[in-house]
N, C-alpha and C positions, 0 to 999 in steps of 0.2 A: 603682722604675721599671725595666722591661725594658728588657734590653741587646739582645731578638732583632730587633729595625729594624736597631740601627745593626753587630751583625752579621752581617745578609742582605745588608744595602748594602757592606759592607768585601767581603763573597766576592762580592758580582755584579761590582764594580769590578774586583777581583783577576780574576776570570775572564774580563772585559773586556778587561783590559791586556793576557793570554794570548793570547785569540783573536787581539787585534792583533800580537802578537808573533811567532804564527803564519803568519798571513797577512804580514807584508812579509818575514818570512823565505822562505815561499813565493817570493814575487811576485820577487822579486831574484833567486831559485837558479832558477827558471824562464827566467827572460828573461835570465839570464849563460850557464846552461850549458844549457839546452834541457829541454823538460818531461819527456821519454822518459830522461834520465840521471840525473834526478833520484828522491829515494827517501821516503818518509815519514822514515825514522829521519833521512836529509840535514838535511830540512824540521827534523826536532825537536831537532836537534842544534842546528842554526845559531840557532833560537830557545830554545835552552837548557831544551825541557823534557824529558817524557819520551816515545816517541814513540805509549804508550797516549793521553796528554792528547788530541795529534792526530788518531788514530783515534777518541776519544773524541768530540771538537768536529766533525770532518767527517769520516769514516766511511772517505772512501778519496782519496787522491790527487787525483782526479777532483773531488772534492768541496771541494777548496780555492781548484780553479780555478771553478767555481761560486760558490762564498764570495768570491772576487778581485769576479766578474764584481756579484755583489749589492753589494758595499758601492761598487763605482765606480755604483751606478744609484740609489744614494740621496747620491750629492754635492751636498754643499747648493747649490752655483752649479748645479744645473740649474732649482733649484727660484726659486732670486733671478732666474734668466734668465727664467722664465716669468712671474711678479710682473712685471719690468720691460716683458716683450712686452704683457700684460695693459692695461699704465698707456700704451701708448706713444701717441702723436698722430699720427702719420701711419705707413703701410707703412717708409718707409727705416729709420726709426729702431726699427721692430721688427724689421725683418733683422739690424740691425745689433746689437743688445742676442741677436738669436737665436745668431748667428754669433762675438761673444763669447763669450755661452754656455756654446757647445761646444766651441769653440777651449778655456775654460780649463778644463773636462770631461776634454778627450783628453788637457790635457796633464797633469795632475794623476794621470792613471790611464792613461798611455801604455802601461808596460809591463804590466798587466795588461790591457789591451785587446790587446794583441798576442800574449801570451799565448792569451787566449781563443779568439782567431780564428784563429790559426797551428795552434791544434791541435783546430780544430773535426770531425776525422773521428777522433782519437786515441781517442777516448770517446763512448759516446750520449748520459751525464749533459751533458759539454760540448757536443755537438752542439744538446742540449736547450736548455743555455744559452745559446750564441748566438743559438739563434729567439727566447728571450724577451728577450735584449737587444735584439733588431733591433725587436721587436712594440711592445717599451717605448719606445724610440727615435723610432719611426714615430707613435707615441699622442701623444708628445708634440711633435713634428711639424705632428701634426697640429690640436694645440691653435696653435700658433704660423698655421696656415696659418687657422684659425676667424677667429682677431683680425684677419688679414688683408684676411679677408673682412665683415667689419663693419666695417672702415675702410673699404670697398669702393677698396682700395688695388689691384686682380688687375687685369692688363689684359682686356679684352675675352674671351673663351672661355674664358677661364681660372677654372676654378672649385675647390673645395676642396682633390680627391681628387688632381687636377693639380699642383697645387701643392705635397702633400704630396709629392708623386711627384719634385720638383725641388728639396725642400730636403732629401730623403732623397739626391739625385744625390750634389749639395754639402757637405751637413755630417755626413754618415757619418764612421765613423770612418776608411774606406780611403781619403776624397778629404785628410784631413786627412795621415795618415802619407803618402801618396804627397806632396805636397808638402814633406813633413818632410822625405822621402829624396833630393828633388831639390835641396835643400839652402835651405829657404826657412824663414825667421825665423817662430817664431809669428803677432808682429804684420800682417806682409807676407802670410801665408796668410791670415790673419783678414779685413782689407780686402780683399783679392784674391775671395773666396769672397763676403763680403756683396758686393762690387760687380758679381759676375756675377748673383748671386740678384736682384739688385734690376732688373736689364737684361732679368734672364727674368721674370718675374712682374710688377713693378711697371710703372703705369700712368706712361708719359713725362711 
């Protein structure tokens, strides 16, 4: 019996554990001591490899903040928030699972969200990444504002593109950290955000 299955699967997991071990070493030396101080060798050190593996897995500095930004835009809770907005029965109860959502999105990948966006002129790769985080964001937005609108949950003149337009206001990630900084509890941001979304958009 061939042993090459189950030693492709032993090196892709092995190189798994790497990458993650890159990246939160990353994401922490970034968001402690500032993206510009930090150095590849830093980054390979802190995660114990060598600082080729690095350059090997994401090319340049620039490209780990990229990597941060990817793996926060496949967090499973956006996709359970979408499934849940999909099933919901009336408009509140889909702002509310929307505003969930992202609430526990941001705060799961705060600091590399902060990361990415604090140093969106530092690099074009990053500049690049924030437009497709914003684009990805907005898409799925905008799927939340579709549902809305086949519930015909919108109030009067309010149609798709509008909508996307007001829950992009709300649940970006700069209305969430500004509330973070004003010193408001997740939960408290969370309700606070769906019960404005619901007063703009939804039908009284």
């Amino acid at each position: 019996m061939s042993t090459r299955p189950y030693r492709s699967s032993v090196r892709e997991q092995a190189a798994g554990l790497t990458r993650t071990a890159i990246l939160d070493a990353a994401e922490r030396l970034f968001a402690e001591h500032g993206y510009a101080r930090i150095t590849i060798a830093r980054v390979a050190e802190a995660a114990d490899v060598a600082a080729n593996t690095v350059y090997a897995a994401f090319g340049t500095k620039a490209g780990l903040v990229v990597a941060l930004m990817e793996r926060g835009a496949a967090e499973p809770a956006i996709g359970r928030a979408l499934d849940r907005v999909s099933r919901a029965a009336d408009g509140a109860e889909a702002v509310r699972h929307a505003a969930r959502g992202t609430g526990e999105t941001v705060r799961r990948h705060a600091r590399a969200m902060a990361v990415l966006y604090d140093n969106a002129t530092a690099d074009p790769l990053i500049a690049e990444a924030v437009r497709r985080a914003d684009d990805l964001q907005r898409a799925r937005l905008g799927e939340i504002s579709g549902r809305l609108v086949e519930l015909e949950a919108l109030r009067d003149g309010i149609g798709r593109t509008d909508a996307t337009d007001v829950l992009w206001y709300y649940l970006s990630q700069s209305s969430w950290r500004r509330l973070r900084r004003m010193g408001w509890s997740w939960q408290r941001a969370e309700e606070w955000l769906a019960g404005q979304i619901a007063m703009a958009l939804l039908r009284p």
